[in-house]
N, C-alpha and C positions, 0 to 999 in steps of 0.2 A: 558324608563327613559327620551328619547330626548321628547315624547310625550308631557309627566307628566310636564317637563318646559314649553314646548312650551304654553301649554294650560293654566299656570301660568302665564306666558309673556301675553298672548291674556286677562286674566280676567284682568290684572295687568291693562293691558293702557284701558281697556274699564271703571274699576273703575277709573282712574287719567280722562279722556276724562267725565267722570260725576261730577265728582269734579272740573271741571273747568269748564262746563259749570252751575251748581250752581255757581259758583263764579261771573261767568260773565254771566248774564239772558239773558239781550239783550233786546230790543223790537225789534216788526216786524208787522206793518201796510198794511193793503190792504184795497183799495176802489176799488170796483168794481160793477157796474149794482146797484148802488145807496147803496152798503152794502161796511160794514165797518168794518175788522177785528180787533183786539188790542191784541197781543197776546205775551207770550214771546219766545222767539227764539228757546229754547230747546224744545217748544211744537209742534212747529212750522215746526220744524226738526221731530221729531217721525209721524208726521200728514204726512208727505212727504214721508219717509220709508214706512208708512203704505201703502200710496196709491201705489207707486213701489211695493209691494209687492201682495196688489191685481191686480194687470195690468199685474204683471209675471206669478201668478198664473191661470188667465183668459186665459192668453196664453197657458200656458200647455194644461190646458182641453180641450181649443178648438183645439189646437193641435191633441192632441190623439182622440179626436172625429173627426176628418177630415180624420186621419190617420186609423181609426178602419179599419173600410173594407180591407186596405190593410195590415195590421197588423195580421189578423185572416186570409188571405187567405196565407200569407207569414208562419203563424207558421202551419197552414194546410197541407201546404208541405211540410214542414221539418220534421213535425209528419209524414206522406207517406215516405218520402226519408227513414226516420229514421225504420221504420218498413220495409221498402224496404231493406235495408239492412239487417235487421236483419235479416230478412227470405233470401237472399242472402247467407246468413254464415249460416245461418242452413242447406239451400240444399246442400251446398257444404259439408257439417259435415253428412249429409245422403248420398250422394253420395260417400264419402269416407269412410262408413258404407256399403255400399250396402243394405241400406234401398229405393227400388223401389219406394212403394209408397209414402213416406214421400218429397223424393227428387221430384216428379210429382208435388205435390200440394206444395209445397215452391215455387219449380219454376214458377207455375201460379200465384201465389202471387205477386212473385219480379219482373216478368211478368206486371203485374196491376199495381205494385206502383211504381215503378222505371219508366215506358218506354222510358227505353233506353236501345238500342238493345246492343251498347258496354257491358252495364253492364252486362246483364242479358244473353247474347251469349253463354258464353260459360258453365255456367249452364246448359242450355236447350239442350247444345251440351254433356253436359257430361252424363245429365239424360237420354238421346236419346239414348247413349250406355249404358248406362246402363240395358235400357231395351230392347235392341238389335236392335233398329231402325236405322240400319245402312245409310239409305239413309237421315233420319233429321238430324244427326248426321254428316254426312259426308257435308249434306248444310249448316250447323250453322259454321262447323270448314272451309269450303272454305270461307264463310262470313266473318270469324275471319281474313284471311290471307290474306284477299284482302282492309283490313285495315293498314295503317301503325302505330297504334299503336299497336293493337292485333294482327298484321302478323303473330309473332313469335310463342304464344300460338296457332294461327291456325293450325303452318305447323306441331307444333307438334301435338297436334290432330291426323290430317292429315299421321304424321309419326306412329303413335301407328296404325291406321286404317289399314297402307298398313301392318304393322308387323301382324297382326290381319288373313289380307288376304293372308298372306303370298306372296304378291305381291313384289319380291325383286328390281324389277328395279324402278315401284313408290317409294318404299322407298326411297332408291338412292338417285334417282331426289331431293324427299325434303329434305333427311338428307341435301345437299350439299348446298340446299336455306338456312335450317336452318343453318346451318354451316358458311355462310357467314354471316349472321344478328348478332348470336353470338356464335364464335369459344371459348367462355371461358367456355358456355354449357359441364356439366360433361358428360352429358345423349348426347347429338348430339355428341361430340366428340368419346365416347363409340360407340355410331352406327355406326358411320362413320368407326372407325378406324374395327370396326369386319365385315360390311361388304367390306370393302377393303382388309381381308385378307382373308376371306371366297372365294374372287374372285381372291385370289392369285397376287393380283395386291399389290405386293411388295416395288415398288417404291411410291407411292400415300399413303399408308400405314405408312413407315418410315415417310414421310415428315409431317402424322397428329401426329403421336408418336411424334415428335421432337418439333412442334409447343404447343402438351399438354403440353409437358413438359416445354415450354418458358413459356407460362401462367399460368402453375403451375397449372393443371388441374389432372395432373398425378406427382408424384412425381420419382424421380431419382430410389429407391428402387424399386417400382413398374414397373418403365419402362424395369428396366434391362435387363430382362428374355427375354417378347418380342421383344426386342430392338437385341438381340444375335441373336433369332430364325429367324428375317427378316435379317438380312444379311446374315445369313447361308443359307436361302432360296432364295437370290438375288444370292449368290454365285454359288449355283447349278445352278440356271439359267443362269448365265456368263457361266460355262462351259458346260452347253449342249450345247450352242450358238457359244461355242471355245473361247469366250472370257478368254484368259488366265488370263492375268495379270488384268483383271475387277475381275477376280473372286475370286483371290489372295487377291486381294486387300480388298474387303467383308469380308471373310475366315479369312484374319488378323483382322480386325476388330471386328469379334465378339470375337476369343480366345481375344483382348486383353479387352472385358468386361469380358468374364468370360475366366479365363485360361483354367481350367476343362473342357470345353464343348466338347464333345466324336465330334458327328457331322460336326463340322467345324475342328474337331483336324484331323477326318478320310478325310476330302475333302481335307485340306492341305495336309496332306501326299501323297495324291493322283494326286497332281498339283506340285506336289518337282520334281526336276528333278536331280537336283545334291547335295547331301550332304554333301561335301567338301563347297561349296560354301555358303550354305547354314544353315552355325552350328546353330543360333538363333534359328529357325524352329525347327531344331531336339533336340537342348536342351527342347522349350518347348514340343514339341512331348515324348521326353523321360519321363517328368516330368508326362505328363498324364499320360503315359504307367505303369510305377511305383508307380502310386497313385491310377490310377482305369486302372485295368488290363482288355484290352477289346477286343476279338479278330480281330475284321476288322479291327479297329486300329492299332493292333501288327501286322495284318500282312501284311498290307497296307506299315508299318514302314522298318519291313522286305524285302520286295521287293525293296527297295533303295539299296540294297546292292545284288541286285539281282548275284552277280560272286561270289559270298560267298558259299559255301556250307553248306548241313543242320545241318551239325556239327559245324561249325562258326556262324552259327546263332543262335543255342542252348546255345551255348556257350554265344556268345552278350546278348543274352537276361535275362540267367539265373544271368548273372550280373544288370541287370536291373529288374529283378522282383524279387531282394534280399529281400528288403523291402515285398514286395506281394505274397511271393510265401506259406504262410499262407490261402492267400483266395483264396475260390473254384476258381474263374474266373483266380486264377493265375496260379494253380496247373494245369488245363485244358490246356491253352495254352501250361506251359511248357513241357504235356506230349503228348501232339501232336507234337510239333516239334520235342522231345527227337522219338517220332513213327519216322519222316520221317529222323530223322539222324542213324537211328536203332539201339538205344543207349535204348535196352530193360529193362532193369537194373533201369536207371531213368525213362523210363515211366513209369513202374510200382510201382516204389516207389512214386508218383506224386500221380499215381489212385488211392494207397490201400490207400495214408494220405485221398485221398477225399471220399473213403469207410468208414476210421474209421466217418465221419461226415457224410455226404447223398449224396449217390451216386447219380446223373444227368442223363438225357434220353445222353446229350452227352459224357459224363462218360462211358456209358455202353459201348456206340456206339467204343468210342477208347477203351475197353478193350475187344470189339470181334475184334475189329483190333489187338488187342495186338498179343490175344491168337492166332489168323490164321497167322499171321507172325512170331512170334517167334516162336510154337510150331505146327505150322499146324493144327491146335485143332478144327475143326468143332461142334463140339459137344460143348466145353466150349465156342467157340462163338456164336455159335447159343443162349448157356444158357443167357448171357449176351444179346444179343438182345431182348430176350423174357421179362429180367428182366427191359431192357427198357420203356416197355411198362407202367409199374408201378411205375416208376422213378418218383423222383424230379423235377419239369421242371426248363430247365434253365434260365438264361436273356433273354431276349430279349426286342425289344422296342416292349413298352406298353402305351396303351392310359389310363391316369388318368382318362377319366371321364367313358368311357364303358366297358376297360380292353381289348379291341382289340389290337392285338397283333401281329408283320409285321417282317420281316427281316432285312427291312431299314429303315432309320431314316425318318421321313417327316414332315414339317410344320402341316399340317393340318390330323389331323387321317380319314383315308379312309371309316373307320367307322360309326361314327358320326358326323364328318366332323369339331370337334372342331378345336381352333388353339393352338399352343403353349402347347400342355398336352401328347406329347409320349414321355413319360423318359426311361431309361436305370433299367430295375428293373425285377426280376419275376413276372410275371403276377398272378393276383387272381383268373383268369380263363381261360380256350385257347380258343380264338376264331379267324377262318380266317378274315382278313382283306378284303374289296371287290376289286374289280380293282383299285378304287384310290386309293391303298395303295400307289402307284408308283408315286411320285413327278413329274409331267410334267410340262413346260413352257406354254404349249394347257392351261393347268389347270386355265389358267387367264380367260376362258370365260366360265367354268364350272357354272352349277346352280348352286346358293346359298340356303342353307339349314337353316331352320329358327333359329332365334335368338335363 
């Protein structure tokens, strides 16, 4: 609409500006080179636009005819750039295909009409693995990193190669380069943070866990779990070292992420010295025991009271596994200690409740204790050892990813070597754990097993 006036307004004064020069003609004389114009003003005036108007027009042309050549060699390369690219985003869409050869000739393309080695580097570095030319491939991504714009895409390059070769201390090396360039990196932070615990190296571990988590790389949900498992494994390390009160101090810090957590609830218990002084501690100790009934735990618990006899202890407990004495793991415990207070009576009612449900390999095991202590019964415990053999199997810790399966609790499964995956559970299958099942401090300069 503002147009529609405007262009109203512009005819409006052009027809008043005609209208008044009809009104007013003018004359306008020129003697020049013996000639003699006589003309009127208004004609006078368009004879002058006219000629401005050929003189601007003369300029253009000759303009763009001056300009040709460089005009045509300027859209020449913008057509190459333009096609440069475009085969640039194609190899990179065949390489993320695993189309070999498509990615090959793109890349000679974008090669030819780009050259520039920034652009087109890490194409020629990605096609080079792709096709397994580890050595051009490993020179385009050193290329990349020895750039300070493409450092970063170099080192990672460079980080996938050493993962590739299962080269764990190169890795290292450039997660840490990479790490520094950018710590907000999902993927370097992840590296970083698994081969730090892979290496058992605890301290260096928590402090990338804590930084993911200021950046917001890792979220609070996420962190939790690992966040528990490194200080229960910083903890054990304080007490193989004697570090008491380090260790304590860890120990309390993962129950109070997770109150539940058997692990540092069993190391606490095992760094308790006085009870009395101590009630916080054994409230939450009690609270686990009563919630998830678990025997190292319980008996770890029990040994604080160590002047107690087996009938005080029975006694203590059966108050505490009021709530739990429904599940197997509670009925067990309580009819092993009802065995060592020789209160035959409740061990046996303990076992038959865990009969009517599935009997346990450690089920059995206390009901040929049963039978040869209360009744001297060789025969019926022998029967019960035998029927061991075909039993239920019970808890133990179990690694989530391979099902290896260990007596003690550990950071990393001895197994597979994962981190953070042995829970508290019946295993899917029995399998011995290898010598690293055993949590050591050494364990910080153990190989690292691949990603």
């Amino acid at each position: 609409m503002l147009r529609i006036i405007f262009f109203l307004i512009q005819v409006a004064a052009f027809i008043a500006l005609a209208v008044w020069l009809s009104n007013n003609p003018g004359q306008v004389k020129i003697n020049w080179l013996n000639y003699q114009i006589d003309t009127h003003f208004s004609i006078f005036l368009i004879f002058i636009i006219f000629i401005g108007f050929m003189l601007w027009l003369f300029y253009v042309l000759f303009n763009k005819i001056l300009k040709a050549p460089k005009t045509f060699f300027s859209r020449r390369k913008s057509r190459r750039e333009s096609d440069g690219y475009k085969a640039l985003t194609l190899g990179m869409a065949a390489v993320a295909a695993g189309d070999k050869d498509e990615a090959v000739r793109l890349s000679k393309k974008a090669n030819i009409l780009l050259k520039d080695p920034l652009l087109t580097r890490l194409l020629s570095a990605q096609t080079a693995t792709l096709n397994g030319d580890e050595t051009a491939a490993l020179n385009y991504f050193s290329a990349l990193s020895e750039d300070q714009e493409t450092e970063f895409v170099g080192l990672v390059g460079l980080m996938r190669q050493a993962m590739s070769n299962q080269d764990q201390r190169l890795l290292l090396e450039l997660t840490k380069k990479a790490y520094e360039k950018r710590p907000e990196s999902t993927f370097v932070c992840e590296t970083l943070f698994s081969l730090q615990t892979k290496m058992a190296d605890w301290e260096n571990a928590q402090k990338t866990l804590t930084e993911s988590l200021r950046r917001k790389v890792k979220t609070e949900k996420v962190a939790v779990g690992p966040r528990v498992t490194i200080c229960t494994a910083r903890a054990i390390e304080f007490k193989n070292n004697d570090m008491v009160l380090e260790a304590i101090k860890y120990a309390d810090k993962a129950l109070t992420d997770d109150k539940n957590f058997i692990p540092a609830a069993i190391l606490r218990a095992e760094l308790t010295q006085d009870p009395e002084k101590e009630r916080k501690i054994i409230r939450t100790l009690e609270a686990i025991i009563s919630a998830t009934p678990h025997r190292e735990l319980t008996m770890n618990y029990l040994k604080l009271w160590s002047e107690e006899s087996p009938l005080q202890h029975f006694q203590r407990l059966q108050k505490l596994l009021m709530k739990s004495d429904k599940s197997i793991q509670g009925r067990l415990i309580l009819a092993e200690i009802a065995l060592e207070a020789e209160l035959w009576g409740e061990a046996r009612k303990y076992l038959g409740d865990i009969l009517i449900d599935n009997m346990t390999i450690h089920g059995c095991r206390l009901m040929a204790s049963l039978e040869q202590q209360e009744k001297n019964d060789e025969t019926e415990a022998r029967r019960w050892l035998e029927k061991s053999i075909n039993a239920t199997v019970d808890y133990s810790w179990t690694c989530n990813s391979c099902g290896a399966t260990g007596e003690e609790w550990s950071p990393l499964c001895g197994n597979c070597g994962r981190f953070d995956l042995i829970t508290w559970k019946v295993p899917p299958r029995v399998s011995a754990l290898s010598d690293r099942a055993s949590f050591k401090a050494s364990d910080k300069q153990a190989p690292i097993l691949e990603q």
